[in-house]
C-alpha positions in Angstrom: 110.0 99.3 35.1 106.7 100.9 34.4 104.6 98.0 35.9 106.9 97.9 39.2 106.0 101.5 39.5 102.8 100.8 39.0 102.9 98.3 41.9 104.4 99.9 44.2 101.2 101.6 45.7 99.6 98.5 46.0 102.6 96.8 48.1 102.1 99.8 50.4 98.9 99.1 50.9 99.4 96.0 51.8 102.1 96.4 54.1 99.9 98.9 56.0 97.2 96.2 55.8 99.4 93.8 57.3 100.6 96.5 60.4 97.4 97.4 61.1 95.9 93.8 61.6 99.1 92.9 64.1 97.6 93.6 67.3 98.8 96.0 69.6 99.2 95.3 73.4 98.7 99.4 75.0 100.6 99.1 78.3 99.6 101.8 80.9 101.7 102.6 84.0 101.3 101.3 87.6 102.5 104.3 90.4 102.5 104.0 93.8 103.9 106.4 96.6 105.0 104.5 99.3 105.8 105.5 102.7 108.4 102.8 104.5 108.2 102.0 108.1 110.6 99.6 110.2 109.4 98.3 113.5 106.7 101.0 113.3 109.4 103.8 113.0 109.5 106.0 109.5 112.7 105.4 108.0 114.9 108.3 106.2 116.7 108.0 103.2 118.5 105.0 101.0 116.4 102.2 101.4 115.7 100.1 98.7 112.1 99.5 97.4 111.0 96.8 95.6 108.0 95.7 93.7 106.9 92.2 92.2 103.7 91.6 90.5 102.1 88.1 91.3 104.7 85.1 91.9 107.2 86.9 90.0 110.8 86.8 90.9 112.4 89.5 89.1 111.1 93.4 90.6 109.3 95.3 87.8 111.0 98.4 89.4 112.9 99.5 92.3 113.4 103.2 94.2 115.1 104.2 96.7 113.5 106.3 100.0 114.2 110.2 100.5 114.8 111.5 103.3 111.1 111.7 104.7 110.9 107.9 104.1 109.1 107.8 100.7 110.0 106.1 97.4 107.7 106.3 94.0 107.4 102.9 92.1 106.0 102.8 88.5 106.2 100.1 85.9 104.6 99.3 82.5 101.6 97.0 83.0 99.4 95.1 80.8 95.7 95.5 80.6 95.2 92.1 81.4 97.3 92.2 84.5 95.3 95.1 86.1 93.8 93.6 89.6 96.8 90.7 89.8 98.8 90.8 93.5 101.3 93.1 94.3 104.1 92.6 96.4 107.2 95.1 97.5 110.0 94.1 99.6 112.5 96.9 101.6 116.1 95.8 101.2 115.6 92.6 100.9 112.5 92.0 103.8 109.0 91.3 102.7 107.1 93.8 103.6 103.4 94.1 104.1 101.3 96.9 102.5 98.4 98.8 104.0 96.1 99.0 102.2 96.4 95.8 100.4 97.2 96.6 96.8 96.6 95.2 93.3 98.1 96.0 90.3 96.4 99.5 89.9 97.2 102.9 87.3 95.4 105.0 90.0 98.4 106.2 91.7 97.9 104.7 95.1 99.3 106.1 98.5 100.5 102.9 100.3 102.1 102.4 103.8 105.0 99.5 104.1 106.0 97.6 107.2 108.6 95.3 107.4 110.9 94.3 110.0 114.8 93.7 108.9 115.0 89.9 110.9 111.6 90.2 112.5 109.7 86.7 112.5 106.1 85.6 113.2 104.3 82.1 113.7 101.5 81.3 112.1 99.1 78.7 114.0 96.5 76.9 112.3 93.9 74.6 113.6 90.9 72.2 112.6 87.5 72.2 113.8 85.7 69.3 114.2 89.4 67.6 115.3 90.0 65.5 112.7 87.5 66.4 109.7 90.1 67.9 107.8 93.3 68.9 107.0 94.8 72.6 105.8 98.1 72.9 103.7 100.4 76.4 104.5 102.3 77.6 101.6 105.2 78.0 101.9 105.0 76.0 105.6 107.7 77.6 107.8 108.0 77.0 111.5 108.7 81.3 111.5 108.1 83.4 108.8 109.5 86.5 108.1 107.6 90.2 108.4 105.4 90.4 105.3 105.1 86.9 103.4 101.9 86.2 102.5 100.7 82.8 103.7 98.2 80.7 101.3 95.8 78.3 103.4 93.9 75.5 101.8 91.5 73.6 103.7 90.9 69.9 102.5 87.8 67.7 103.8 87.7 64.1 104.9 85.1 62.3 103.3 82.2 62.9 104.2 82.6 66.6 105.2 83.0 69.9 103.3 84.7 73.1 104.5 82.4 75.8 106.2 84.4 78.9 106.7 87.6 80.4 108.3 87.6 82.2 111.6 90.1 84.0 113.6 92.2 85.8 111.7 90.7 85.7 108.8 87.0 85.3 109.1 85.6 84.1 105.5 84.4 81.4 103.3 87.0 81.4 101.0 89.3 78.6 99.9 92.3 78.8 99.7 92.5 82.1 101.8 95.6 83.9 102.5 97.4 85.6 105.4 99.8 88.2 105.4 102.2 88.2 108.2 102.6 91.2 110.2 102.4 89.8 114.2 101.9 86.1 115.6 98.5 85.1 113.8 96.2 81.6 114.5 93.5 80.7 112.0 90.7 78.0 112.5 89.4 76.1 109.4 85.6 74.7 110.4 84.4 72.1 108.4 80.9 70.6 108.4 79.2 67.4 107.3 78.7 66.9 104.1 75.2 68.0 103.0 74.6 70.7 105.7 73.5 74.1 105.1 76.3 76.7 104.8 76.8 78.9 107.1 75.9 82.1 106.1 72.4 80.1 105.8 72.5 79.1 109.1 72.9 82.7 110.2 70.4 83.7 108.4 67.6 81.4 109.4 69.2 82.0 113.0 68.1 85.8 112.1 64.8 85.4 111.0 63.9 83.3 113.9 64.8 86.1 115.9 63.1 88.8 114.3 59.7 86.4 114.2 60.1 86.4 118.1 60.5 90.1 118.0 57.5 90.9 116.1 
């Protein structure tokens, strides 16, 4: 009995050893106030907010709008998924968020618009004519206020993607579109080898200020 006694300290110690070397995942909370519109129009009270963090399925919290149209969200978030996509839907409706947010402890102010059966088309097209193709995901003939559209541009042989321009005016591939209004997006592609475009604006640039001077 006298030697169990005398162990007993030491199997505390160890099992604080052992706690202290599990690691711990802090989780912070995500708040945002948001202020719900339909068609443009404020809305009052009792409609239901929704958030979902990257492709999730499952809302990591929903609220409810007061009166002057606003519901808080706030949910537990990992440090890891700080900057990942956020995406809210109003009873149901995707709904697009001004500004576009991220997964944020900040406390952001953010606008919603959706429209309850509202529908856009999203038109995409190829320049040179057959240098390339561009894959819409998910590809819908209409899609519904809010979804975010991804666009990936694929090359033929031979060519490489330049940049994006209407809509969205970038160099980034895949790029994506939220849908708020009818939207049409070019993808320009250029043959394999030649200098990118922010070079050729650049040297296009410089020319012009040599002729200046």
């Amino acid at each position: 009995m006298s030697r169990l006694r005398k162990l007993i300290p030491l199997l505390l110690v160890v099992a604080l050893a052992l706690v202290a070397a599990v690691p711990v995942l802090a989780q912070t909370r995500a708040l945002y106030q948001c202020a719900v519109y339909e068609n443009n129009v404020l809305v009052g009270a009792e409609k239901t907010v929704a958030a979902f963090v990257g492709t999730e399925t499952t809302a990591r919290d929903t609220a409810t709008t007061n009166a002057n149209g606003i519901a808080l969200i706030e949910f537990a978030v990992a440090p890891d998924e700080i900057g990942d996509p956020v995406r809210f839907e109003v009873d149901g409706n995707a709904a697009a968020e001004t500004p576009d947010v991220n997964v944020s402890i900040e406390g952001l102010q953010v606008r919603l618009d959706y429209g309850a059966g509202a529908t856009y088309t999203l038109d995409v097209t190829v320049s040179p004519t057959g240098k390339g193709t561009v894959t819409k995901s998910p590809n819908l003939a209409q899609y519904p206020a809010g979804t975010t559209v991804t666009l990936t541009a694929d090359a033929n042989p031979g060519w490489d993607f330049d940049y994006w321009s209407g809509t969205n005016n970038n160099a980034i591939n895949p790029t994506t579109v939220t849908m708020t209004a009818d939207k049409s997006v070019t993808a320009h592609f250029e043959r394999e080898g030649a200098p990118a475009a922010t070079f050729r604006s650049w040297l296009y640039e410089t020319f012009v200020e040599c002729l200046v001077d």
